[in-house]
C-alpha positions as CSV (number, residue, x, y, z in Angstrom):
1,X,-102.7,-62.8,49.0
2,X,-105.3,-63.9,46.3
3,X,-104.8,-66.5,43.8
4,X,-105.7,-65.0,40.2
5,X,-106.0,-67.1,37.0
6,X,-104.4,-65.6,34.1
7,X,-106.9,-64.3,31.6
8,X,-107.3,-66.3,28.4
9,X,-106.5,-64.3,25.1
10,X,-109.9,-63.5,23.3
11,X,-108.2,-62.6,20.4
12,X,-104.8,-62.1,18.4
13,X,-103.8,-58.5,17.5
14,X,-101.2,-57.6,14.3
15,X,-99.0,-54.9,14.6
16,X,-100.8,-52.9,12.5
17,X,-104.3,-53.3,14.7
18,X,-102.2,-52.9,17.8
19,X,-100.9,-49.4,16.1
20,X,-104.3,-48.3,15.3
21,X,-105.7,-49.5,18.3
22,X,-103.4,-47.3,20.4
23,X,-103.5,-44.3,18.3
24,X,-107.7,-44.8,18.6
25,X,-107.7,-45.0,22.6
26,X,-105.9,-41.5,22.6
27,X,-108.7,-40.1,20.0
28,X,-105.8,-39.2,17.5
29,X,-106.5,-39.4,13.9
30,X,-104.0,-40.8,11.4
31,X,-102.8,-36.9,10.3
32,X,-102.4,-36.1,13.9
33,X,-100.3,-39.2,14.9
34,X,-98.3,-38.7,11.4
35,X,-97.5,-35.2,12.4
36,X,-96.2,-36.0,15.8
37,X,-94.3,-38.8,14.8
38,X,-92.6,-37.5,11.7
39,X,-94.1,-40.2,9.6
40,X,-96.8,-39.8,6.3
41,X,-99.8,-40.5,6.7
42,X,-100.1,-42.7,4.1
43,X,-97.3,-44.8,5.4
44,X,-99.0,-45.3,8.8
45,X,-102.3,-46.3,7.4
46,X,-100.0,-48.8,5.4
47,X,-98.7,-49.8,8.6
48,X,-102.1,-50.0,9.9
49,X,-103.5,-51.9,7.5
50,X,-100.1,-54.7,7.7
51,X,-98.8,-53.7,4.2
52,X,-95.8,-52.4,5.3
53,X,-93.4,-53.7,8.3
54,X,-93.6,-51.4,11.1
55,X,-89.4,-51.5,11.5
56,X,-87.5,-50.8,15.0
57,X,-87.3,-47.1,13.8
58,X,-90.6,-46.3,13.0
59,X,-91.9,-48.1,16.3
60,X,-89.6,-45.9,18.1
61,X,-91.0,-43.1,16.2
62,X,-94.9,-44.0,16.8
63,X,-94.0,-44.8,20.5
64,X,-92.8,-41.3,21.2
65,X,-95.9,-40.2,19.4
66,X,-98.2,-42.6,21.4
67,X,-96.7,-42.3,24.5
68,X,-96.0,-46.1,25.1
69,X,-93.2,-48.6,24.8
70,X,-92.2,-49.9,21.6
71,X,-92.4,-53.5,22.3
72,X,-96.8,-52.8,22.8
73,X,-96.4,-52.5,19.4
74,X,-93.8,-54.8,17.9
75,X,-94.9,-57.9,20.1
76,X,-98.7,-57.0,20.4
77,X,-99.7,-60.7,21.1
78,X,-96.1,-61.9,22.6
79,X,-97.0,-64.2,26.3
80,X,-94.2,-63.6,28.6
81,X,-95.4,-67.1,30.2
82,X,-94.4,-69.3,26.6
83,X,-91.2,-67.6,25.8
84,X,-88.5,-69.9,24.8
């Protein structure tokens, strides 16, 4: 078995960039994610942009819609290692 190091974070994400991050890797535009997840558009470029909370409804919404687990992106910089 191989010894790894963990990797060093390069940077720190919002909730919003980890949103719009996701949504960008799957080549889906704002209106596209909006209509699959029930949500304006307006309100997830809001969300986007970290003007309005995300909320544990709306991540379950845009999780569905994303395909991916809410916490990626409620906790989008949490480290598992320094959890208290």
């Amino acid at each position: 078995m191989k010894n790894y190091k963990i990797a060093k974070r390069q940077i720190d994400v919002s909730v919003g960039e980890s949103v719009r991050i996701i949504r960008e890797l799957q080549e889906m535009s704002q209106n596209e994610l909006a209509k699959l997840a029930g949500i304006p558009q307006s309100t997830i470029s809001a969300i986007e942009n970290d003007r309005v909370n995300l909320g544990v409804e709306r991540a379950k919404q845009l999780a569905l819609a994303l395909k991916c687990h809410p916490a990626v992106l409620v906790f989008p910089g949490w480290d598992v290692h320094n959890a208290a």
